[in-house]
N, C-alpha and C positions, 0 to 999 in steps of 0.2 A: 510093470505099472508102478510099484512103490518106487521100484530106484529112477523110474523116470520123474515122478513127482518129487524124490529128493533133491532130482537135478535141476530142478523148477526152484525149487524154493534158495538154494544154491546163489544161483542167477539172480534171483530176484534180492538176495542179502547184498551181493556184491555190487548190484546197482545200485543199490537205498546206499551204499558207504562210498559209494565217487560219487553220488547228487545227482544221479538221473533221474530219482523217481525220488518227489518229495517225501520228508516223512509228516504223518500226522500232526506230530510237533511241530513242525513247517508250519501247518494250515492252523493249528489252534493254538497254540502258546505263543510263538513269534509274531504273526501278524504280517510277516512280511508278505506273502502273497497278497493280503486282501489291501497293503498298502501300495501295489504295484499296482491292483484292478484300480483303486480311488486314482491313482493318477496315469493310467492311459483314460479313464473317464474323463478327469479334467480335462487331457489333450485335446479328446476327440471335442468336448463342448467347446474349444476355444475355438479349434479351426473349422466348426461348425459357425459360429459367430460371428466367426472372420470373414467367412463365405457369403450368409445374411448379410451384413454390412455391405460388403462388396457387391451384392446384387442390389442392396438400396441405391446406393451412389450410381453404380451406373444407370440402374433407371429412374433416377433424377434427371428431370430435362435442365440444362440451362437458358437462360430465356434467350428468346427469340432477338436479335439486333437488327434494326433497320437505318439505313445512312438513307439523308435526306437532302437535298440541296437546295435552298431558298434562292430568291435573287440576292443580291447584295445589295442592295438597297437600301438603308436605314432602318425603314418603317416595316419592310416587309421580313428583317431579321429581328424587329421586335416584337414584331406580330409569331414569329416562327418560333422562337424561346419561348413566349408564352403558350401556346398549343402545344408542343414540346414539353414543357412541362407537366402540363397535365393531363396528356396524354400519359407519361411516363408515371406519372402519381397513381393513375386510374388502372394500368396495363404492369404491371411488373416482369408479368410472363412477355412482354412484346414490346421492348426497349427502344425508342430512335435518336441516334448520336443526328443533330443538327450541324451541317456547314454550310456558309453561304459559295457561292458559285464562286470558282478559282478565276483573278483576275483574267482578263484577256481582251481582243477586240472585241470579243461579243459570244453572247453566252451560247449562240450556233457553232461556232468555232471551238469552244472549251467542250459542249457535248459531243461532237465531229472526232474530234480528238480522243475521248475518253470513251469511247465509242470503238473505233479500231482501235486502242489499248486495250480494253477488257474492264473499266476500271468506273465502268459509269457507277452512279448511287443506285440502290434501289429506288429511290423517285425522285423526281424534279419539279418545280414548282415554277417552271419560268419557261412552257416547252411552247416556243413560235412555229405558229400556223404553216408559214412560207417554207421551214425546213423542215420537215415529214416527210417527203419525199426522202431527203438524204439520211434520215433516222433510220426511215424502215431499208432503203437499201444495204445499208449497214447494219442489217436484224438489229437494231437498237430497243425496239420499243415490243411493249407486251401488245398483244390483242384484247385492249380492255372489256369490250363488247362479251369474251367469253368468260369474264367473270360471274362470279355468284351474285342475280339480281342487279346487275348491273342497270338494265333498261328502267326498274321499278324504281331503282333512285336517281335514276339521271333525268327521266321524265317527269318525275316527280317536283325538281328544282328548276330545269333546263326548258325553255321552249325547245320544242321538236326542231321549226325551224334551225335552228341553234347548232343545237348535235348533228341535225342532215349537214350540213355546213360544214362538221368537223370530221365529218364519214368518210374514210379513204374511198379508192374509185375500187377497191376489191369488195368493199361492204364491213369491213372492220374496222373500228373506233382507239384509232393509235394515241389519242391524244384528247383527255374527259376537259369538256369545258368549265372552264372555271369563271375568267374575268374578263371583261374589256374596258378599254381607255381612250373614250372618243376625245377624238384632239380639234379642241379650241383653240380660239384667238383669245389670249390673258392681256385687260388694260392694264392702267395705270389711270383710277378715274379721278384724281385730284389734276396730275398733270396735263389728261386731254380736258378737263375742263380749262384750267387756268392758260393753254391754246387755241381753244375757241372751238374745239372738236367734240362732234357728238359722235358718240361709238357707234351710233350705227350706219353714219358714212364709211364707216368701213369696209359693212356689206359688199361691196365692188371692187373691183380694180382700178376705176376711177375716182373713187371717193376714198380709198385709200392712198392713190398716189397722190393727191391733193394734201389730203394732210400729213403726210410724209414729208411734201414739199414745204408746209406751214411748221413742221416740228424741228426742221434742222435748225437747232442755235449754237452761236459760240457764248459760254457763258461765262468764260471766264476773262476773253479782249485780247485771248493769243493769236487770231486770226485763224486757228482752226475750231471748225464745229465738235462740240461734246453734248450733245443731246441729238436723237432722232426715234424719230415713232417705231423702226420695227431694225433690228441684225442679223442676216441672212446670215447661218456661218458660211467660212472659207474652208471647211472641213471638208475633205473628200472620202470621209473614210462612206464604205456602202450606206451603211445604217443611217447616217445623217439624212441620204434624200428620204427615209421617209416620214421626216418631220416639214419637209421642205416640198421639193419638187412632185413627190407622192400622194401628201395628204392635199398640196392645190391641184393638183392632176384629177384625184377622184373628186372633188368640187366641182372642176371644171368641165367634167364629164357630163356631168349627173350621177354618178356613180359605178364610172367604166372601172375598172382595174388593168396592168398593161399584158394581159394575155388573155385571149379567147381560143377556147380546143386546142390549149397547148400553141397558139399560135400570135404574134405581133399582135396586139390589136392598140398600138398607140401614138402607131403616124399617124394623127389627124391635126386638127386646130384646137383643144382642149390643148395640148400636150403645149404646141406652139405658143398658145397665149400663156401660157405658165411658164415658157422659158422667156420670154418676150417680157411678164412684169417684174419677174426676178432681174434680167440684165438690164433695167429701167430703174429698177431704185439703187443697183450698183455704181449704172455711167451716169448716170445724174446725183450722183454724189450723195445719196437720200440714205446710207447709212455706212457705217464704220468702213473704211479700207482692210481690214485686219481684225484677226478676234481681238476680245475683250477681256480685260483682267477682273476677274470676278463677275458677281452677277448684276447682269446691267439697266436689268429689270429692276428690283430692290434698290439698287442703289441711285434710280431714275435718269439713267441715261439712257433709256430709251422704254418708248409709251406703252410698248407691247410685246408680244412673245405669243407663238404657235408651240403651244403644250399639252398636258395633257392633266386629270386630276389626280397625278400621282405631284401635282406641285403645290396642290392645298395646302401640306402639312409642313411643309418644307417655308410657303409663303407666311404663313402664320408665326411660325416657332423663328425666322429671320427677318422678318420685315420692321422694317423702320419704325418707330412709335409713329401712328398716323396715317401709314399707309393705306392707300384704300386699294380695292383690287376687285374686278369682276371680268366677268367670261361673255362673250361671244362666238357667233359661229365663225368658221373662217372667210377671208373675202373669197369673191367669186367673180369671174367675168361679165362684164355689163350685158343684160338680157338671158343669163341664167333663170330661169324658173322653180319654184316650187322650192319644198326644204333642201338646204344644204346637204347634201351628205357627206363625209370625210371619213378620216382613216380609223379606224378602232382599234388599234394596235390591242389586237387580243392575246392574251398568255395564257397556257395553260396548263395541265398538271399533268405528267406520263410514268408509267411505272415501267422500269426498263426488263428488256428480254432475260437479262443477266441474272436479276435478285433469284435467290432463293426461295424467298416468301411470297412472293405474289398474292395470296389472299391474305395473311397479315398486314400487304403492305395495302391493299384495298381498304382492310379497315380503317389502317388511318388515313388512307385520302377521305374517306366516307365523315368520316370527325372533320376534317379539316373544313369538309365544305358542308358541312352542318348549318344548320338556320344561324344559334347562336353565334359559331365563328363567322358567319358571313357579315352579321350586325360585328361583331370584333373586329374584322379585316376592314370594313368599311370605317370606324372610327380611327382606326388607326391609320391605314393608307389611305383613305381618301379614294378610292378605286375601285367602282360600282361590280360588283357579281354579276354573272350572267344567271340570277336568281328569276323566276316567275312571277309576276305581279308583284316585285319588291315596292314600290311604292305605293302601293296600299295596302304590304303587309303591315298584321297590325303592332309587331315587334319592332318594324322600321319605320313606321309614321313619324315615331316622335324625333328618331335620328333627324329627317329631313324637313320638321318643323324648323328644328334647330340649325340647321346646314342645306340652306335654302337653293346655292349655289351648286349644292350635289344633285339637287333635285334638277337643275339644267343638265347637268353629265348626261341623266339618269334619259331627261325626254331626248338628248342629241345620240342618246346611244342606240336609238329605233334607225336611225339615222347614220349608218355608217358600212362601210367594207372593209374589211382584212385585206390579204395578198394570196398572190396565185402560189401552188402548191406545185414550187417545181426544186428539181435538184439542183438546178442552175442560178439558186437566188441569189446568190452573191455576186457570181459573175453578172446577172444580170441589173444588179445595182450600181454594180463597178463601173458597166460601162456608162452608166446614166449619169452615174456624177464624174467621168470625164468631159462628159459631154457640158455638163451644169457647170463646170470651172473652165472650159475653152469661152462658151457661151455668156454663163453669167457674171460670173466674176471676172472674169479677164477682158470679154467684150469682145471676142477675136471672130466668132463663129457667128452669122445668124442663127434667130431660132430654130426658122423653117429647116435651115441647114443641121444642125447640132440635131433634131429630130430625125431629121433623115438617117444619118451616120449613129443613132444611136438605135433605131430600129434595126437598122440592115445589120450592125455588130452584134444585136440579140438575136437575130434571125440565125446565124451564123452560128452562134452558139447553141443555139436548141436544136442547130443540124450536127451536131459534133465535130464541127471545124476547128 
């Protein structure tokens, strides 16, 4: 037992003088051990802090981005900076970068496109009635309808009529109503005065070719005419007839549009008599051979113009010192009955199937078409809301004390139709204004004819020929 404990103690000297077992001295006169504990302490707090840190930052959300597309329009990209702004002042956490819509033939074609690329915005502020069809075949657009409280604010702004209107045939709402632009006949009331024209022979087809015939002057003794009451364009592109042959068609009707159950319904005599006074004020010389350089309205070469109230703000901020300028409905066929109806070229606002936000991006449609911005969009563009008793609301009263001429928009817009809801709208515009430049413009085609060959070419196409 002893010699074994000597042998213990042995062992234990011979470790304490190589450094395997500290000695005393170690732990209380040098320090060193308890300055080796202070700094794995430091360590450990540091990469404990590191670690905090690094769990704050990642669960830091960055905010939320929303891309938006405006028209390109003047009025309605300073209308869109402004709401944009302060939405973006109001919202930190839910950012939206503003562009207006990328040039092109028309803002169907630019969404069409961007659309099978993958590359639409989260919302559009310019989405036409007539291509929703090709939207949704191309899963383009969200199902607004399943949004949060969707119907409570939409009914709340919107007549019912209105939204059924804008209700796919599946029962889902691709496309939240926003505005319409019922399209008038815009004078020129110093120059049909100083003609001997009272604006409301216009009302007709005959009392507008009359004075059509009374407005052609040369005035300046070159032997050709530079004034006349109305400028049909030479423009074939689709979009054009429906400033033109589209919005007299639904006149002409009483308020037909050119498909029923997917089906022709526009071989008749409306259609005929509209191509019939179009190629009448062509061959009888009753306005320009060729567009026009600049505007020819402003500048009074001619009396009139089928527009729409997106020209208010445009008429005011360019018009001549003196110019006078007012609205009527458009003419219509002799023994037409009852109010005018016309086209309402409606626009409206879609949040695409693509975004990621969908209810962020809801909020800000819901801002956009707020009471206040609606009184904003209205001062600025000139282009009445599909709002609820806007004109006797009592934030909009005083607008339309003021702006008396909005308040005609306002009653013509009870008074109006969109377009039929097919995939095929372009082709089927395409073939209307071959038909409208054999016919009107060039004189080559009867009406009756050019109707014929333009119905049986849509026929044709709705059969996928």
């Amino acid at each position: 037992m002893e010699r074994a404990a000597r042998r213990r103690r042995v062992a234990s000297a011979d470790r304490l003088r190589t450094g395997e077992i500290p000695s005393t001295k170690d732990y209380r006169r040098d320090g060193r051990m308890r300055i080796n504990f202070r700094s794995t302490m430091v360590a450990l707090l540091a990469v404990t802090l590191a670690c905090v840190l690094s769990v704050g930052a990642m669960g830091a959300k960055a905010p939320v981005t929303l891309s938006f597309w405006p028209s390109s329009n003047p009025q309605e990209i300073e209308f869109a900076k402004i709401i944009v702004k302060a939405w973006n002042d109001a919202h930190p956490d839910i950012q939206v970068k503003m562009e207006p819509l990328p040039a092109s033939r028309s803002t169907e074609e630019v969404l069409l496109a961007a659309i099978a690329a993958g590359t639409t915005p989260d919302i559009c502020a310019n989405i036409y009635p007539g291509a929703i069809s090709q939207y949704i075949a191309g899963k383009g657009l969200y199902p607004h309808d399943t949004l949060p409280g969707f119907y409570d604010f939409i009914y709340a702004r919107t007549p019912k009529d209105v939204v059924d209107a804008f209700t796919y045939k599946d029962g889902h709402v691709y496309q939240i109503p926003w505005k319409g632009n019922p399209i008038m006949l815009a004078y020129n009331v110093k120059l049909l005065r100083a003609n001997g024209i009272d604006p409301k022979s216009l009302a007709t087809y005959s009392g507008f070719l009359a004075a059509a015939e009374r407005m052609v002057k040369d005035l300046d003794g070159d032997g050709r005419p530079d004034q006349w009451l109305y400028a049909p364009t030479v423009d074939v592109t689709w979009w054009q007839r429906l400033f033109d042959f589209y919005t007299l068609y639904i006149g002409a009707s009483g308020g037909k549009t050119l498909l029923s159950g997917g089906k022709v319904d526009f071989e008749n005599d409306a259609a005929e008599q509209v191509f019939a006074f179009l190629q009448t004020i062509f061959k009888k010389g009753l306005c320009p051979k060729g567009a026009m350089i600049g505007d020819a309205f402003l500048s009074g070469k001619i009396g009139s113009t089928i527009t729409g109230p997106w020209s208010v703000p445009s008429y005011d901020q360019n018009a001549p010192e003196g110019f006078e300028y007012d609205f009527v409905p458009i003419p219509v066929p002799d023994g037409v009955q009852g109010p005018v109806i016309t086209f309402g070229d409606p626009k409206n606002i879609g949040i695409f199937a693509n975004s990621k936000h969908p209810l962020e991006a809801w909020e800000f449609v819901k801002f956009i078409m707020s009471r206040e911005n609606d009184l904003l969009w209205l001062k600025i563009t000139s282009q009445p809301p599909y709002r609820r008793g806007i004109a006797k609301d009592s934030l909009f009263v005083g607008y339309f004390e003021k702006n008396p001429m909005m308040a005609t928009f306002v009653e013509q817009g009870v008074y109006t139709r969109g377009v039929d809801d097919s995939k095929y709208l372009i082709e089927i515009f395409d073939t209307i204004s071959k038909q409208y430049d054999l016919c009107c413009v060039q004189g080559r085609k009867a009406p009756k004819a050019a109707v014929r060959d333009a119905a049986q070419a849509v026929r044709d196409i709705l059969a996928g020929w």
